[in-house]
C-alpha positions in Angstrom: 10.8 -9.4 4.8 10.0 -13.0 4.1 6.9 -15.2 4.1 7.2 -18.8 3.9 4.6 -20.9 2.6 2.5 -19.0 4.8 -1.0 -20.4 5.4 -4.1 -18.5 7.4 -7.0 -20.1 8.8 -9.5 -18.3 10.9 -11.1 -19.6 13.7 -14.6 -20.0 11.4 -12.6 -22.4 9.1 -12.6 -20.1 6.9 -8.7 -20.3 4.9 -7.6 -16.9 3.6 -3.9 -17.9 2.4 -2.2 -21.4 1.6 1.1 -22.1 0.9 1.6 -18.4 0.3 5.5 -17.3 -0.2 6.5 -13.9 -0.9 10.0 -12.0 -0.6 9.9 -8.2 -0.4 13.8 -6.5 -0.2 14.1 -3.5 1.7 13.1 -0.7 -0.3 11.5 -2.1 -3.0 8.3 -1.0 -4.8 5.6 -4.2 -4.5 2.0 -4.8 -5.5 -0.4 -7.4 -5.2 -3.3 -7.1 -7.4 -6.1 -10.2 -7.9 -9.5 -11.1 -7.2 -11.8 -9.8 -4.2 -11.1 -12.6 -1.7 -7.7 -14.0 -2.9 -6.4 -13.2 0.5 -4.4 -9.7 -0.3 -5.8 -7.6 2.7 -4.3 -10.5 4.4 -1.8 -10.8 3.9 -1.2 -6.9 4.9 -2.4 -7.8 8.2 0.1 -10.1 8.5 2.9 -8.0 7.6 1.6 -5.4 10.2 1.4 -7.5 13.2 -2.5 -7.7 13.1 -3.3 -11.7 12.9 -0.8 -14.7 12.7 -0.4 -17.4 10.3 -1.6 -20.4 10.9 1.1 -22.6 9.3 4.6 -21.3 7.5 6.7 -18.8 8.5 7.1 -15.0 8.5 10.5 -13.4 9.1 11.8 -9.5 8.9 15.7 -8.8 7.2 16.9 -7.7 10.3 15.0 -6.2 13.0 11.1 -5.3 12.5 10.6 -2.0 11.0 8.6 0.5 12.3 5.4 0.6 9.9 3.3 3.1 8.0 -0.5 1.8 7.3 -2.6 3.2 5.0 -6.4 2.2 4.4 -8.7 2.4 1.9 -10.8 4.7 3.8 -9.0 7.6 5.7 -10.3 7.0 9.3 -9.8 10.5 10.4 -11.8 11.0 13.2 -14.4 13.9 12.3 -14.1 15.5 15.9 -10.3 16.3 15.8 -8.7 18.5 13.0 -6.0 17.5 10.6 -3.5 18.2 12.6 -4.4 16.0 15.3 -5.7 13.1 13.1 -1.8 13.6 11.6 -0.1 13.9 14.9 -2.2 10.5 16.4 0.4 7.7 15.8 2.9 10.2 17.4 0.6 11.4 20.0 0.3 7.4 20.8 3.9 6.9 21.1 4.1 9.5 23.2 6.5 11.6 21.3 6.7 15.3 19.6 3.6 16.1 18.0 5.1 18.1 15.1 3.3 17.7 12.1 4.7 20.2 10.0 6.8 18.3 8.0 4.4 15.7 7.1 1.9 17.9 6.0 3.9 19.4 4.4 5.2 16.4 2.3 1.7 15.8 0.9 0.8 19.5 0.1 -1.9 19.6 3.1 0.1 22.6 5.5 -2.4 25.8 5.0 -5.1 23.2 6.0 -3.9 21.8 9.4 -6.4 23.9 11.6 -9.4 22.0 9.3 -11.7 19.3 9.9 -12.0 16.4 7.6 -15.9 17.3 6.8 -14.5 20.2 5.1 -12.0 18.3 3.3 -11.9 17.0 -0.5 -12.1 12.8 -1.0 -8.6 13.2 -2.3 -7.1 15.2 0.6 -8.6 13.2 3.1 -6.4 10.1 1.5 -3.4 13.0 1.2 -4.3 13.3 5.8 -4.2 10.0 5.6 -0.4 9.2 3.9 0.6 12.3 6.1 -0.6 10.4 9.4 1.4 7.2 7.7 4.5 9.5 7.7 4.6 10.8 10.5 6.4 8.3 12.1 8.8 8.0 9.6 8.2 4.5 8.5 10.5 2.0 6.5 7.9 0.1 5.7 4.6 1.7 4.1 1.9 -1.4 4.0 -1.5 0.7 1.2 -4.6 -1.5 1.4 -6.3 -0.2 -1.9 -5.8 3.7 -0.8 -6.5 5.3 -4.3 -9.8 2.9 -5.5 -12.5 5.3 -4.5 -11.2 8.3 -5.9 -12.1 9.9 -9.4 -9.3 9.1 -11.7 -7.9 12.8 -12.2 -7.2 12.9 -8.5 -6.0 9.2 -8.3 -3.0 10.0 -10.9 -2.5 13.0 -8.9 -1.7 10.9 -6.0 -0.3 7.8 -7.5 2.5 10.4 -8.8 3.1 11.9 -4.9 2.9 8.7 -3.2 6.2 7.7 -6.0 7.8 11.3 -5.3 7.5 10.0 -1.4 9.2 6.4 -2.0 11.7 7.4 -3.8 12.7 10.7 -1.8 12.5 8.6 1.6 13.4 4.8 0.2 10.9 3.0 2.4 9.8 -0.3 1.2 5.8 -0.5 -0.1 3.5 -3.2 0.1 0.5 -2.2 -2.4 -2.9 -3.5 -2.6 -4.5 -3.0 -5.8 -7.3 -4.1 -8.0 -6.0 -2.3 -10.5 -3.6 -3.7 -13.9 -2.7 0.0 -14.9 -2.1 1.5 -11.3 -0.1 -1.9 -10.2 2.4 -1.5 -13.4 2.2 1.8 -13.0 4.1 2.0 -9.4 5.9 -1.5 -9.3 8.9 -3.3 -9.1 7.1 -6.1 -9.0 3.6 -7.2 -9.6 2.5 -10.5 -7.9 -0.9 -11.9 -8.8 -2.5 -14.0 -6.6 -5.4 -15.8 -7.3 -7.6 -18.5 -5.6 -8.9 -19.5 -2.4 -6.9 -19.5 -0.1 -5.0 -17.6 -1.9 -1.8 -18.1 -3.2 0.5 -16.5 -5.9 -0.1 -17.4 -9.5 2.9 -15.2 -10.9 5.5 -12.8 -9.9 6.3 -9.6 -12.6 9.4 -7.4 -12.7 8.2 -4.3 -14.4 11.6 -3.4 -15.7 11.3 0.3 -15.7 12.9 3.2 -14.9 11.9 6.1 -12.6 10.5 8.3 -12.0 7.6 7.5 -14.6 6.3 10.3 -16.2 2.8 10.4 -17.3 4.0 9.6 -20.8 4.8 6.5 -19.9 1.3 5.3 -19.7 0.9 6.1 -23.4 3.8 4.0 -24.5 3.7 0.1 -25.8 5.8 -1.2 -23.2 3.2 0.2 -21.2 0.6 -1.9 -22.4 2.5 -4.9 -22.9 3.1 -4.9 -19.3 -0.6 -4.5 -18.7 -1.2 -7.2 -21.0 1.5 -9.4 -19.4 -0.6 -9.0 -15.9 -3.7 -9.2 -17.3 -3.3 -12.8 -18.7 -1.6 -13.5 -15.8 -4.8 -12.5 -13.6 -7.2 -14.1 -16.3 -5.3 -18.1 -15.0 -6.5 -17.0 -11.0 -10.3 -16.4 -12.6 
């Protein structure tokens, strides 16, 4: 996918995004990490079909892939189990409700019969990438899906989200305020910064996967943090 210097105005005035360019190739690993504001949600939302820009262009590789959204916040509806909070997307489409699988992919399969009030913080986000999988996505768009989490269970599921990509090599759009998660995951880390919004820098994190937890405990570790870091410190 392709944005173009991409702008977004809404209809208060308010501009979210100018000249904003970004080039994601299918399958690859991408996050964008920068200040509250700078216009990251976004450009999510503009990815997934949600708002239009308001100048620029935006254009897919090919024809649109079918798209996996993950939130912040779970949105499971409290009234259904996790089953049918999984099966939604499918149920929508009007096709197969078998869940199995996903649930399976995220560890969740003895608790399909549950209700999310009876469900940990970290496997409601687990419910919530199963619900993304469901449909099979090639394109996974995560709006910050880890930041409320404890960090124990947050590596837990950085590592499983990795395991996912890289077993089912569907391109990821990642959202992140955090430097260690973003180099963590990525390809590529691109900073944005201002408002509107724009990139500031684009970094390859030239590393091999999968990333063992060792890796965050090695220098080129934390001269890739570093490297981001500066780069965030110009957009403040």
């Amino acid at each position: 996918m392709r944005l173009s210097s991409v702008g977004k105005r809404f209809a208060n005035g308010y501009a979210a995004l100018e000249d904003f360019s970004l080039s994601v190739p299918k399958g690859r690993f991408v996050s964008l990490i920068g200040p509250s504001g700078c216009g990251k949600s976004t450009v999510l939302n503009l990815v997934a079909g949600l708002t239009q820009p308001t100048a620029g262009s935006f254009e897919w590789d090919g024809a649109k892939p079918d798209i996996g959204f993950v939130f912040q916040d779970p949105t499971l509806m409290p009234w259904a189990t996790l089953a049918e909070n999984v099966a939604l997307p499918l149920t929508l489409a009007g096709k197969p409700a078998d869940v199995a699988e996903p649930l399976g992919k995220v560890g969740l399969s003895a608790f399909a019969d549950c209700y999310p009030r009876q469900l940990s913080g970290g496997m409601k986000m687990r419910a919530s990438l199963a619900r993304a999988l469901a449909s099979n996505p090639s394109l996974m768009l995560l709006d910050e899906p880890f930041g409320a989490l404890d960090e124990i269970t947050r590596f837990d599921l950085i590592d499983q989200l990795l395991a996912l990509w890289l077993a089912h090599s569907f391109t990821a759009l990642f959202v992140t305020h955090s430097i260690t998660e973003s180099v963590f995951m990525s390809q590529r880390v691109v900073v944005m910064g201002g408002r509107p919004g724009k990139v500031l820098a684009e970094i390859e994190i030239d590393e091999p996967y999968p990333r063992l937890p060792s890796f965050r405990a090695e220098a080129r570790y934390a001269a890739w943090c570093g490297e981001v870091l500066d780069a965030l410190r110009s957009a403040s």
